[in-house]
N, C-alpha and C positions, 0 to 999 in steps of 0.2 A: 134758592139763592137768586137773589134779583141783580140783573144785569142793568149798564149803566147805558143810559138811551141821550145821546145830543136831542134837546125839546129846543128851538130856535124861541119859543116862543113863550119860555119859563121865567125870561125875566133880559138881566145884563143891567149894563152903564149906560144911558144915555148922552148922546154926542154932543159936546156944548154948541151954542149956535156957533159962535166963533170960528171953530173949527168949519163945521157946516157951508158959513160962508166964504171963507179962505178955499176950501175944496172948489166949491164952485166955481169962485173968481179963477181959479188955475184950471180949470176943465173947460173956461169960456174963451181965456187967453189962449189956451192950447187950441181951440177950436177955431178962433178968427187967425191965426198962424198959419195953418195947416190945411185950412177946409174953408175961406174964405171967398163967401161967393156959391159955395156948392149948400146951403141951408135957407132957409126962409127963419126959423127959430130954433132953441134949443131949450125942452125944458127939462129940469131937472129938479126931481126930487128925491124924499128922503127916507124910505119906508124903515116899517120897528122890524123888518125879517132880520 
């Protein structure tokens, strides 16, 4: 009997950009609110994990 194994890396949905960059723009806003002054940059990206 074969057992059922989560593979992170077996496939899925891809994130539309849109999405991608609205996330951003809200993690950047949140960042110059909160922590302004304490960064030199922030970067962010998007891995397929």
């Amino acid at each position: 009997m074969r057992t059922w194994v989560n593979d992170p890396h077996s496939g899925g949905v891809k994130i539309p950009d849109n999405v991608k960059q609205r996330t951003k723009q809200r993690i950047l806003a949140y960042a110059e609110q909160h922590y302004s002054g304490k960064y030199i940059r922030i970067d962010l990206t998007s891995s397929p994990v």
